[in-house]
Legacy VTK file of the C-alpha trace (Angstrom):
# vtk DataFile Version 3.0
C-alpha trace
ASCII
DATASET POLYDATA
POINTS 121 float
18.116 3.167 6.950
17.176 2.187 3.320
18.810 4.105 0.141
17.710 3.625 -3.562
18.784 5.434 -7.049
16.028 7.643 -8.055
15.658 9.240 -11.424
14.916 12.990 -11.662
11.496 13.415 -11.888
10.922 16.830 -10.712
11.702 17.005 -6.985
7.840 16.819 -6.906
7.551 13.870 -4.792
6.142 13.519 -1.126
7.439 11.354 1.478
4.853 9.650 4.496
6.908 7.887 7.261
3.698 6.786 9.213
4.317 3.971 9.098
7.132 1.544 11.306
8.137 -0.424 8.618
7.976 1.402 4.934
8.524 4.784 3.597
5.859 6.060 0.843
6.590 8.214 -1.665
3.898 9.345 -4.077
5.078 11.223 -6.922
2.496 11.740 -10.193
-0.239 9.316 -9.516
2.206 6.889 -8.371
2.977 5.247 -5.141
6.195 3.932 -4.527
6.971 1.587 -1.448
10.730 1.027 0.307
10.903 -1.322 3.015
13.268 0.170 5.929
16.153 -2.058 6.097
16.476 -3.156 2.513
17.561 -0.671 -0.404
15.196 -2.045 -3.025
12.216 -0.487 -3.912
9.456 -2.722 -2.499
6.869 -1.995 -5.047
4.459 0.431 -6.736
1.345 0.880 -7.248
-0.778 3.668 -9.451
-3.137 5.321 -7.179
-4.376 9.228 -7.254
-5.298 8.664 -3.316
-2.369 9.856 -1.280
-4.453 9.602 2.468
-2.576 7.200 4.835
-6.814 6.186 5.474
-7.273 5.035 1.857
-3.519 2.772 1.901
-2.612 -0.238 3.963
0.593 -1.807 4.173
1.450 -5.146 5.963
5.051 -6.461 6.156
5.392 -9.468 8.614
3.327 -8.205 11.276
1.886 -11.713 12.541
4.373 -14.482 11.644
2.050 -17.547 10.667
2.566 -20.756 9.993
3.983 -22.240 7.240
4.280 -18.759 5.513
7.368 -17.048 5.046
7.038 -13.646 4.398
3.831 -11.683 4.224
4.110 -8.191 2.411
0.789 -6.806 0.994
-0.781 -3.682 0.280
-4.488 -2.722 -0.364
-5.435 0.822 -1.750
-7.933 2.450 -3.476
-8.189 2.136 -7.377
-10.825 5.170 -7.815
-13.243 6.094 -5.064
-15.496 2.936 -5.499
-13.101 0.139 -6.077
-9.785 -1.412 -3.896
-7.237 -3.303 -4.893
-5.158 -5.339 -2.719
-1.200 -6.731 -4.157
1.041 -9.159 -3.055
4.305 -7.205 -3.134
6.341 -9.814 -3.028
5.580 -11.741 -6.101
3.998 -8.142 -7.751
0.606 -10.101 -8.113
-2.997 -8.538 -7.705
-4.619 -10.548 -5.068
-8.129 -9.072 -5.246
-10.116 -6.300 -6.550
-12.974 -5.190 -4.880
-15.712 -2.595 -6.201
-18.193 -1.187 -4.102
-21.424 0.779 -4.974
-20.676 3.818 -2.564
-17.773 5.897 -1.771
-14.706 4.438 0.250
-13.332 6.502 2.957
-11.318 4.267 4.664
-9.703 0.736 4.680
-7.265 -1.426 6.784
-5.801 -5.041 6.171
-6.066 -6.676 9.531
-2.277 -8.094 10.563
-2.052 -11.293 8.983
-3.733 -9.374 5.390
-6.469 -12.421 5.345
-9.390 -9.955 6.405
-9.802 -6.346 4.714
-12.178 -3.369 6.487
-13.558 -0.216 5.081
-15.615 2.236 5.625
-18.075 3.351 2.881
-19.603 7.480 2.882
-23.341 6.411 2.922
-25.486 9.583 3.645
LINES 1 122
121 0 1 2 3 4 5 6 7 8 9 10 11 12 13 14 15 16 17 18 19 20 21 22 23 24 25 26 27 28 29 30 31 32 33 34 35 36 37 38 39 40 41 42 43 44 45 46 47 48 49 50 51 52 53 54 55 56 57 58 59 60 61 62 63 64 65 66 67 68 69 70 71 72 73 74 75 76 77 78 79 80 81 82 83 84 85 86 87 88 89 90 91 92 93 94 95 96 97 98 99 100 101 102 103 104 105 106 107 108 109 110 111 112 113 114 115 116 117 118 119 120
């Protein structure tokens, strides 16, 4: 269980538990990460894209070697470009723009390898 103040901002805010490890809450073109466990907010992100298919999270899925914690995040920007962040130092790893549509993308476990799906007619 994870609490955290919250300001007013309208009760207009929407909650996806998908996932085992984080809570999202997007509220007004912004998406807000808490880590279960911890009551800090993890990070945030600006995003219009609320589908669980356009967000990946990773938090310390594949313990690897000589890294500590891995906590990262890849999402989409606008249709045509993603963005992946290193939540733990708040740093934008990469940003990636394509020349077609994304409808989907995943960081594989360890967050070293990104897929995605493009809308190609």
């Amino acid at each position: 269980i994870s609490e955290i103040a919250w300001s007013a901002t309208g009760g207009n805010e929407k909650f996806v538990f998908e996932h085992n490890n984080v809570c999202m809450i997007f509220n007004a073109g912004e998406l807000t990460l808490v880590e279960y466990g911890t009551n800090d907010i993890l990070g945030s992100v600006r995003t219009e894209f609320m589908s669980p298919h356009l967000i990946s999270v990773r938090l310390n899925e594949r313990r690897m070697r000589g890294m500590e914690d891995n906590k990262k995040i890849a999402y989409l920007v606008d249709l045509k470009t993603i963005s992946i962040v290193d939540l733990i130092f708040g740093i934008t790893l990469a940003t990636i723009s394509h020349d077609t549509r994304i409808d989907w993308v995943e960081l594989n476990e360890t967050s070293r390898k990104l897929l995605f799906r493009d809308k190609k007619l």
